[in-house]
N, C-alpha and C positions, 0 to 999 in steps of 0.2 A: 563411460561418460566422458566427454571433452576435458581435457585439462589447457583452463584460458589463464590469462595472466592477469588480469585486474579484479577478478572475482572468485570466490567458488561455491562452488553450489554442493549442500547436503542434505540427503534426504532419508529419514529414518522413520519406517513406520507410514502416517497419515499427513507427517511433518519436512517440509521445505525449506530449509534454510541458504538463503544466499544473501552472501556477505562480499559486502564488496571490499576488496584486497589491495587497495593502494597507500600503505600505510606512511610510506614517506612523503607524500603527500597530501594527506590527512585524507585519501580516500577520495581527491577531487575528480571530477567529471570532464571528461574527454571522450574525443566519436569513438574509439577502441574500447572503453569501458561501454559506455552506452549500446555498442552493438553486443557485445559479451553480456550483458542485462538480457535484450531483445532473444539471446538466442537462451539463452536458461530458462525464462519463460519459458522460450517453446519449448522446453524440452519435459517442464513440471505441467505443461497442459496437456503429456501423453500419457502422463502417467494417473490412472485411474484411482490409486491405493492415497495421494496425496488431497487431504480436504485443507490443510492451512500450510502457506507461506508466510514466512518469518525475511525480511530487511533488517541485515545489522552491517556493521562495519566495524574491521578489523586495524586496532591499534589506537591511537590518542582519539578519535576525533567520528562520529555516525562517518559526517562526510563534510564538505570546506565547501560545496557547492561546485561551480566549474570551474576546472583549469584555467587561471589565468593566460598562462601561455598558450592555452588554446582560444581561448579568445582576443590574446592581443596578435595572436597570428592572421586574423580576418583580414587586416589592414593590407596581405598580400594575396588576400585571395578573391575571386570575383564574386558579386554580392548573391549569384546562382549557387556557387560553389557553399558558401556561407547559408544559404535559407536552405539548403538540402542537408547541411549537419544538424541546423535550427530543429529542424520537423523530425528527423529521428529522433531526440528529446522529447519534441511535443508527441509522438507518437508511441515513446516507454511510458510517456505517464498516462495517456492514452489505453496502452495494453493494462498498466499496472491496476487506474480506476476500473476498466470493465472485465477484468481475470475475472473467471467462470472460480474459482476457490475464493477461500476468507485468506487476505493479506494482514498482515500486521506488520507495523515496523518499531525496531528497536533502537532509539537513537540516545546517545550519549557526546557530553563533552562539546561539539560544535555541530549543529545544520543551519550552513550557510547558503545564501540565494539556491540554486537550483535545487538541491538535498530537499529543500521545504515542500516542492512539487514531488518527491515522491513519498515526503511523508502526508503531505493533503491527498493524497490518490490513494492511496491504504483504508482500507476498513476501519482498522483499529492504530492507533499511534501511543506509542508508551517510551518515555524518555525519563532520564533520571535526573532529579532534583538537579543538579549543578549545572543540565544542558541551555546552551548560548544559541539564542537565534539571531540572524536577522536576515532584510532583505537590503544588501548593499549596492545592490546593480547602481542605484541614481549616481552613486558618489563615482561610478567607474565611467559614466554618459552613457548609461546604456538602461534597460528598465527591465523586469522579471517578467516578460511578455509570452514563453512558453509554458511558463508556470501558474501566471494570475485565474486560469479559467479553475484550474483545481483547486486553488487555494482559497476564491469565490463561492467553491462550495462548503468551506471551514467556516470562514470568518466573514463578518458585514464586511461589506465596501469602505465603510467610514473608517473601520480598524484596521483596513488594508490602506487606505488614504496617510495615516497616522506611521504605522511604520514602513510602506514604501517608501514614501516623499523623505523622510527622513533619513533611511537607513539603521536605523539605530537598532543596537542589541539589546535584546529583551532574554528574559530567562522563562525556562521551563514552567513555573507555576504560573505568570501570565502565559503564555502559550495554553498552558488548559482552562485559564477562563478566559481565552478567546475563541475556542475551538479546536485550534491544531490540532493537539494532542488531545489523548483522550484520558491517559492513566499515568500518575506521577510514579516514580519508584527509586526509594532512596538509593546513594548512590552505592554500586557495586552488588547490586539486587536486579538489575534490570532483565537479567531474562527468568529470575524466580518469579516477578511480576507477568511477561509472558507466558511461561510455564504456568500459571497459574489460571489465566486467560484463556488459553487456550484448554485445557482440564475443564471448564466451563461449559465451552463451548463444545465439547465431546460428549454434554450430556444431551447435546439437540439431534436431529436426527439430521444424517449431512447431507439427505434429498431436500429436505426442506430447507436448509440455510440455503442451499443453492438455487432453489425453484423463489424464497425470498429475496436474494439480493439480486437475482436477474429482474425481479417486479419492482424491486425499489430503485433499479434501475430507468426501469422505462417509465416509471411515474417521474423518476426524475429529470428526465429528457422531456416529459409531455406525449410520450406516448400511449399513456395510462393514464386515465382523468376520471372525473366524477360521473364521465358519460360513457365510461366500458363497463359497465355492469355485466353485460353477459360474459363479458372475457375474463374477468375478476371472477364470476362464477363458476366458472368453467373451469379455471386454473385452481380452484380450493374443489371441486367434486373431483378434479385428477387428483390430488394430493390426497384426499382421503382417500380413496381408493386404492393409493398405492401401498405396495407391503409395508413401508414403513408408516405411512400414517395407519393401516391396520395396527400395526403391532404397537403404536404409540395409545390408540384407544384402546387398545382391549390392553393395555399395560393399567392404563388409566384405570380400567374398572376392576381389571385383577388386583389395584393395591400395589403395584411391583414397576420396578424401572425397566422400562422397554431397552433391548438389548438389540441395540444396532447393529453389532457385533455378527449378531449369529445371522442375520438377513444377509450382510454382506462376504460371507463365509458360504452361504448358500448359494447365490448368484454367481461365485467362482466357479 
């Protein structure tokens, strides 16, 4: 496995973890990080054995958003040069929203402007009581413009109106009742809370999380509407039929927890 320098990636088991590694900088975002994200993806999308990705960040801070100094280096660069950094950002959170696995992200302490687009692009978001948000881009002349499309699918536009325009830092508990996040965890708990999420989630059958989140995808693009009936049908008589929705009904009527386990031990 690659050894990068702004991140690293571990995989144990069903489990992904990458963490991003710039702790003297409280983990801020630059095109070197962002490409090192880009390519750990690719390399947890060849791996068959992993059904859940974990986002944490290593040292004070989830992550501080982007490198200042990489954005106040634009000023010498050409505005092509600058919307070609821009779009590999828009296109990690891009990968991160549509990853074929369940994402979770683990964030503590600070996520600042861009950190917040990869925790709105994660399935699941779990931060610890004391985490600081905000979106400061207005106060720097600039606006959260790679990030807004993912974070539109979190929060109303009015609660984006309220703390864009302003900038202002909010905490963790409003962050989950406005959607960001999704599960509080007090501090110094936050991957027992994980750990405990995903345990959960190990009790579903992980054809079907996956054959799920690809449908709740495309309903959520508009590709899936109240007028694909045959295709909505079609995709649940595959699903039953497949080993694991057999072994999930005949668990059902045997009284007994369907055993994922040995299906995918068989298929090896």
């Amino acid at each position: 496995m690659k050894d990068w320098k702004n991140i690293q990636l571990k995989i144990d088991d069903s489990r992904a973890d990458i963490i991003l590694s710039r702790p003297e900088v409280h983990n801020a975002l630059n095109p070197e990080i962002i490409e090192e994200l880009h390519e750990a993806l690719d390399v947890v999308t060849k791996n068959d054995e992993v059904q859940f990705v974990v986002f944490s960040g290593d040292g004070k801070s989830f992550c501080a958003g982007a490198d200042i100094k990489w954005f106040a280096s634009a000023v010498d660069k050409t505005k092509p040069d600058n919307w070609q950094e821009y779009l590999r950002m828009a296109e990690l959170l891009k990968a991160i929203y549509q990853f074929s696995k369940i994402t979770i992200v683990a964030a503590h302490r600070n996520v600042l402007g861009g950190a917040n687009g990869i925790v709105a692009a994660c399935d699941f978001a779990v931060a610890e009581q004391s985490t600081a948000f905000a979106f400061g881009e207005v106060k720097l002349g600039i606006i959260p413009a790679t990030i807004m499309p993912f974070i539109a699918k979190r929060v109303s536009t009015q609660t984006m109106k309220k703390l864009m325009y302003s900038g202002d830092r909010f905490w963790a508990g409003e962050a989950q009742l406005i959607g960001l996040i999704d599960f509080l965890a007090d501090d110094g708990k936050l991957m027992l809370v994980v750990d405990q999420l995903i345990d959960r989630l190990k009790a579903s059958s992980p054809k079907a999380l996956r054959a799920c989140k690809q449908l709740l995808q495309k309903t959520d693009t508009g590709e899936i509407n109240v007028e694909s009936s045959e295709y909505t049908a079609a995709i649940l008589a595959d699903i039953v039929h497949s080993d694991e929705g057999q072994e999930g009904l005949r668990a059902f009527l045997e009284k007994r927890k369907p055993d994922w386990q040995k299906l995918t031990v068989v298929e090896n």
